[in-house]
N, CA, C and O of each residue as an XYZ file, in Angstrom:
408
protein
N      83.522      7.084    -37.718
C      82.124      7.082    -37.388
C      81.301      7.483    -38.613
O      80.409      6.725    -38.993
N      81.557      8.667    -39.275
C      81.277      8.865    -40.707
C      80.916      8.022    -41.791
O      79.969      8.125    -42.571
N      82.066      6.941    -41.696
C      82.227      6.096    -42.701
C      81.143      5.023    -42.574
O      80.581      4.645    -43.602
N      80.788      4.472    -41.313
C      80.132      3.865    -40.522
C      78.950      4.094    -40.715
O      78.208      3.116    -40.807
N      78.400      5.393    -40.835
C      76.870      6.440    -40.809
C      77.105      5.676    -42.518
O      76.686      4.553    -42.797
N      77.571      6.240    -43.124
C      77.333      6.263    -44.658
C      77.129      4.497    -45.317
O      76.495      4.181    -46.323
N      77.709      3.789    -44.597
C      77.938      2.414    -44.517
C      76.514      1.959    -44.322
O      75.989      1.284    -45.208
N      75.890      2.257    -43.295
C      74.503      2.007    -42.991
C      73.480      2.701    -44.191
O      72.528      2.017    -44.568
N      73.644      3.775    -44.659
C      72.656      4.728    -45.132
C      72.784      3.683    -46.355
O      71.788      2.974    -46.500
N      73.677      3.504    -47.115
C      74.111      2.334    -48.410
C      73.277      1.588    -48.576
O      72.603      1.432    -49.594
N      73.190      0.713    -47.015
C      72.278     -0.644    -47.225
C      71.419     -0.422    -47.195
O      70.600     -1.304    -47.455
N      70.807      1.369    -46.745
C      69.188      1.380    -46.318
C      68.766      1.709    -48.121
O      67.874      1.253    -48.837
N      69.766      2.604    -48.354
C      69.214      2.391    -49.939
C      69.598      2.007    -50.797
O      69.500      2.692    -51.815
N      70.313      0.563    -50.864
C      70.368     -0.307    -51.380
C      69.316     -1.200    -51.431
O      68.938     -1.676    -52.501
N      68.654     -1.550    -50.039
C      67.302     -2.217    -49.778
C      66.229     -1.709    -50.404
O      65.330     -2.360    -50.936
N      66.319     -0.640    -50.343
C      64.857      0.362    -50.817
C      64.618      0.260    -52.683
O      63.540      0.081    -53.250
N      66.251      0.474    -53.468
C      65.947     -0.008    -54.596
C      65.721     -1.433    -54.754
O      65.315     -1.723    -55.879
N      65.807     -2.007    -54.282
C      66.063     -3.436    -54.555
C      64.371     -4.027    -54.481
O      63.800     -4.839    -55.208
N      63.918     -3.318    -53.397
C      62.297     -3.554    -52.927
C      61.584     -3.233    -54.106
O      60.647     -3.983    -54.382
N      61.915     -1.908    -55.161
C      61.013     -1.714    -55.658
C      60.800     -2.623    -57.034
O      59.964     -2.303    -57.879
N      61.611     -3.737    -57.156
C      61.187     -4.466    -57.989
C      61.161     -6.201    -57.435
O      61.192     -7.227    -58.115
N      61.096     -6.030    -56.023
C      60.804     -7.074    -55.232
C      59.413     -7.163    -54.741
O      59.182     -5.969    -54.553
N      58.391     -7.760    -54.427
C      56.664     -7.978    -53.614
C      57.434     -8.148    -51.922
O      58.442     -8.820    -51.703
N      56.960     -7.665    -51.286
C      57.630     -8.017    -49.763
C      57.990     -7.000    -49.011
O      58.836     -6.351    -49.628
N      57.712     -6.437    -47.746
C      58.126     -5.343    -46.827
C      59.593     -5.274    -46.275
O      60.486     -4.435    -46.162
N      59.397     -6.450    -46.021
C      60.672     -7.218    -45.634
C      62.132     -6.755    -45.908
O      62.940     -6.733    -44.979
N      62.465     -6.403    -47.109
C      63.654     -5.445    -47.216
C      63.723     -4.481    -46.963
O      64.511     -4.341    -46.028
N      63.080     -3.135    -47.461
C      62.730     -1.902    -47.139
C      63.171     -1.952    -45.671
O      64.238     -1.410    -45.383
N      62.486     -2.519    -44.773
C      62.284     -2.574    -43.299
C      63.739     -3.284    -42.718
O      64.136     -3.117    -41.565
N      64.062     -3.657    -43.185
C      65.395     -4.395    -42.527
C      66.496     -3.435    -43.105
O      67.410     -3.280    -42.295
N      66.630     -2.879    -44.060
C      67.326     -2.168    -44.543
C      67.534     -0.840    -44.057
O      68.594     -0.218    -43.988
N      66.000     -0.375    -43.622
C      65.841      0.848    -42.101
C      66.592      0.540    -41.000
O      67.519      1.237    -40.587
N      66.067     -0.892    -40.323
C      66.817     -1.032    -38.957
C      67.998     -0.973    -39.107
O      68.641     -0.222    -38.373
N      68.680     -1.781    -40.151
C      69.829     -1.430    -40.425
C      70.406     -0.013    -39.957
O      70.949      0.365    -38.918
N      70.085      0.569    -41.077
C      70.786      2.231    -40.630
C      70.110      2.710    -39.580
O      70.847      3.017    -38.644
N      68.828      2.903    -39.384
C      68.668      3.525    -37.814
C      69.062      2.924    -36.695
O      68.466      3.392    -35.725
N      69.964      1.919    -36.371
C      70.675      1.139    -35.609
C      71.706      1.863    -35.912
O      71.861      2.927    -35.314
N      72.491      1.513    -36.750
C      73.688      2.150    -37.047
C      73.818      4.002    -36.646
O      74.768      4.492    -36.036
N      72.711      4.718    -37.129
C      72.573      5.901    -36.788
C      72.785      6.076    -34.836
O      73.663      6.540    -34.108
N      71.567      5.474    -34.641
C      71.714      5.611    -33.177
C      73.028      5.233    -32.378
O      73.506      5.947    -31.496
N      73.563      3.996    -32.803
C      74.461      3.355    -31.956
C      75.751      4.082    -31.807
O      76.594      4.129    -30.912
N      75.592      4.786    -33.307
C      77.248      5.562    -33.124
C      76.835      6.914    -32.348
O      77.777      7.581    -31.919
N      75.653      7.344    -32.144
C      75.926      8.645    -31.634
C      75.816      8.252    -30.114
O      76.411      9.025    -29.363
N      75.161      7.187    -29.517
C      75.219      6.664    -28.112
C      76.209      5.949    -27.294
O      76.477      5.975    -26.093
N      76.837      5.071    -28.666
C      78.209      4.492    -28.163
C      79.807      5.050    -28.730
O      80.866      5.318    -28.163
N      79.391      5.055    -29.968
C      80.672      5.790    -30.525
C      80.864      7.227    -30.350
O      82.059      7.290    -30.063
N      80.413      8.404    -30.351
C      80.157      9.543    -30.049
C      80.665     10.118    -28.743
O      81.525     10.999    -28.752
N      80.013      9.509    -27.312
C      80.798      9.609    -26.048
C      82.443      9.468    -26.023
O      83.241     10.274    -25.544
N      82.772      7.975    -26.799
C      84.139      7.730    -26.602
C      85.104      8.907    -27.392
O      86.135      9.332    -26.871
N      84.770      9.218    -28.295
C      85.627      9.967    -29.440
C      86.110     11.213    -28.307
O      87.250     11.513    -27.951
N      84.458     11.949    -27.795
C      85.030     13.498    -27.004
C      84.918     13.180    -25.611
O      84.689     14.175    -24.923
N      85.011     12.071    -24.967
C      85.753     11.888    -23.100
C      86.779     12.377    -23.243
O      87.101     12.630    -22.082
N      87.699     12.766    -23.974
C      88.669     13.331    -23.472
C      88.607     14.898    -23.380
O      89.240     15.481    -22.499
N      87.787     15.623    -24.360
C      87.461     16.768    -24.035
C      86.258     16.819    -22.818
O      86.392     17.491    -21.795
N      85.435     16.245    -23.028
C      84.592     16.164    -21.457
C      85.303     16.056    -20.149
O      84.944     16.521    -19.068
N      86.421     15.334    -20.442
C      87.579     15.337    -18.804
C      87.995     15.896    -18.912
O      88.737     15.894    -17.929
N      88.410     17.192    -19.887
C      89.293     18.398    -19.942
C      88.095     19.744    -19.293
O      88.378     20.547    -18.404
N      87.094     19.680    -19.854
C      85.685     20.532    -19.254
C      85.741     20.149    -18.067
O      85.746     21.055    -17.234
N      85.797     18.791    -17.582
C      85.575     18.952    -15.881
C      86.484     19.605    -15.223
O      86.130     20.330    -14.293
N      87.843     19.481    -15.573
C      88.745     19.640    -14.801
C      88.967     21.373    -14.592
O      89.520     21.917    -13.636
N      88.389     21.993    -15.726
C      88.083     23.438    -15.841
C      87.478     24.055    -15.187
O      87.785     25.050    -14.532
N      86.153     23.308    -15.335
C      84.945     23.682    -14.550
C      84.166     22.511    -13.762
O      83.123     21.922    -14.046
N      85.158     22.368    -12.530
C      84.189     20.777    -11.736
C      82.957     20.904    -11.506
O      82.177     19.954    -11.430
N      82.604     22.297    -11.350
C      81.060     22.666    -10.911
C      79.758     22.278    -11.863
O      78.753     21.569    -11.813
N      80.354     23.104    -12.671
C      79.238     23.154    -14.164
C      79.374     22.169    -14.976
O      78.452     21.355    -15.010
N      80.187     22.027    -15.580
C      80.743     20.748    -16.585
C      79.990     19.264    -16.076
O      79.068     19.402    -16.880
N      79.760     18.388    -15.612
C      79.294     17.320    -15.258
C      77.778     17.650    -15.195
O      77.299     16.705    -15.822
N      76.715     18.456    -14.796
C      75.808     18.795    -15.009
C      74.901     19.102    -16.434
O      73.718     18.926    -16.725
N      76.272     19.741    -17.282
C      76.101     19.931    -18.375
C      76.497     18.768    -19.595
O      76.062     18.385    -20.681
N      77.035     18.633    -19.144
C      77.303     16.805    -19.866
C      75.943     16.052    -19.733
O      75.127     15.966    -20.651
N      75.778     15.472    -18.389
C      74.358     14.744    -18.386
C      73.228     15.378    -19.340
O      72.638     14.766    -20.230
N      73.052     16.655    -18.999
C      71.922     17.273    -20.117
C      72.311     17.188    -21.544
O      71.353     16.874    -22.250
N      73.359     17.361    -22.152
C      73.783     16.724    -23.021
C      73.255     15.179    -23.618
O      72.520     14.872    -24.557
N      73.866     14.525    -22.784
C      73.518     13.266    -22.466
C      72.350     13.002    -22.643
O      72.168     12.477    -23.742
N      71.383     13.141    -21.999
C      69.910     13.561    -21.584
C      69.342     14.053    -23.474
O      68.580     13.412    -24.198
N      69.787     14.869    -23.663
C      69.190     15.290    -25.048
C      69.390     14.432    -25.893
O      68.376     14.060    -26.483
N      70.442     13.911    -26.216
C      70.801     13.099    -27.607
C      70.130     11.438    -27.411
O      70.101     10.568    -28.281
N      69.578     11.331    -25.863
C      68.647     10.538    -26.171
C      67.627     10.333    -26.168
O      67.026      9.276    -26.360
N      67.020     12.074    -25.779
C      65.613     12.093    -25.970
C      65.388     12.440    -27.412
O      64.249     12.214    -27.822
N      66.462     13.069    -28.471
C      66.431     13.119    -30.196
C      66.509     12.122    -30.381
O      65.769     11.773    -31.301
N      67.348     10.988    -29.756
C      67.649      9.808    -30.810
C      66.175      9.259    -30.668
O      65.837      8.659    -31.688
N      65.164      9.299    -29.648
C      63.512      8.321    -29.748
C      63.096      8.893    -30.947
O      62.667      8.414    -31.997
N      63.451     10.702    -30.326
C      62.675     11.443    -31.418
C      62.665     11.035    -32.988
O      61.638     10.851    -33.640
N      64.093     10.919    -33.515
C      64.301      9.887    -34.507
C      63.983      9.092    -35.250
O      63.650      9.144    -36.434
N      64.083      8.305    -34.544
C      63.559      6.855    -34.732
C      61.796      7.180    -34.180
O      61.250      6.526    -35.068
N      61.127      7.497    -33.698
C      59.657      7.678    -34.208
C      59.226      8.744    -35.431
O      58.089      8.733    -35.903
N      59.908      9.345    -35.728
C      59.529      9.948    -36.964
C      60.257      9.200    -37.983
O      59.529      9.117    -38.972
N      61.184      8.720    -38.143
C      62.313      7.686    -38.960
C      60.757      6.579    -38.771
O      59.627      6.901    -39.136
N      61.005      5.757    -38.356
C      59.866      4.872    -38.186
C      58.738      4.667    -38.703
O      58.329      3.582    -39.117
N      57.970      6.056    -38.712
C      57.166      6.270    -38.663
C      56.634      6.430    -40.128
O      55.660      5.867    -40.627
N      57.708      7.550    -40.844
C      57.779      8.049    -42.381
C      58.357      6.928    -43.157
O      58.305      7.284    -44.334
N      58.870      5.779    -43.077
C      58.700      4.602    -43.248
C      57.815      4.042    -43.430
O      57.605      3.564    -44.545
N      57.084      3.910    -42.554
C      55.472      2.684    -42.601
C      54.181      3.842    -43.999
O      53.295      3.501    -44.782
N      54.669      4.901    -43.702
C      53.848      5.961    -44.246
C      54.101      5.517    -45.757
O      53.213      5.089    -46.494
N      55.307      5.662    -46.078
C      55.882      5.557    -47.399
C      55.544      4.406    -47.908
O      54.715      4.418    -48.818
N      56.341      2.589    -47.252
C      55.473      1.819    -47.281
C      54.223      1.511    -48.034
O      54.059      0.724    -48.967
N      53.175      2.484    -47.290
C      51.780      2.533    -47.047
C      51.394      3.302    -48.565
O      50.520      2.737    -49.223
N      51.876      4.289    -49.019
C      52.062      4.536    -50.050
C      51.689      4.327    -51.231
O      50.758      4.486    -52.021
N      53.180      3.729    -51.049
C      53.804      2.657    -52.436
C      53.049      1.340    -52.692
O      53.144      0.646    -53.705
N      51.975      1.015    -51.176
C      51.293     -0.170    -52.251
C      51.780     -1.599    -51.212
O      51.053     -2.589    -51.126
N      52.773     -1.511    -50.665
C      53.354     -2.274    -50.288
C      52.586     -3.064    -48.696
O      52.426     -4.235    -48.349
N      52.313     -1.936    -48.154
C      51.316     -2.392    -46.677
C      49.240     -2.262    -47.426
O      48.296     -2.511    -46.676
């Protein structure tokens, strides 16, 4: 998953140098979605799978609490991941805006 995160971050700044001697938003910005895709996806899809097996070891411990506490879990990492990606997003268009470019 690591490798994956860093894999994405590459192309985002790979794009970003590449822009600054390119005219066009167009990379910069694709080079974001890039990694903030990549960012999000592994902690929403890849992330769950890695620790279900410790999450089915928590239930089985604690059937009561454990499943409650998972969802909030749950619940958080995707109310950070908007959080994210609107400030990710956001400090983007800013920078952008900046540099000349918007």
């Amino acid at each position: 998953m690591a490798a994956t995160q860093l894999a994405g971050m590459l192309v985002f700044l790979v794009a970003m140098q590449v822009s600054l001697f390119r005219d066009g938003i167009w990379l910069p910005i694709l080079g974001f979605a890039v990694f903030s895709g990549v960012l999000t996806g592994s902690m929403l899809w890849w992330l769950p799978r890695i620790s279900a097996r410790r999450l089915a070891a928590e239930v089985l411990e604690d059937p009561v609490h454990a499943p409650e506490r998972h969802r909030r879990d749950r619940r958080n990492v995707i109310v950070w991941s908007v959080v994210a990606q609107v400030i990710g997003w956001s400090t983007m268009f800013i920078a952008l805006r900046l540099a000349g470019k918007l």
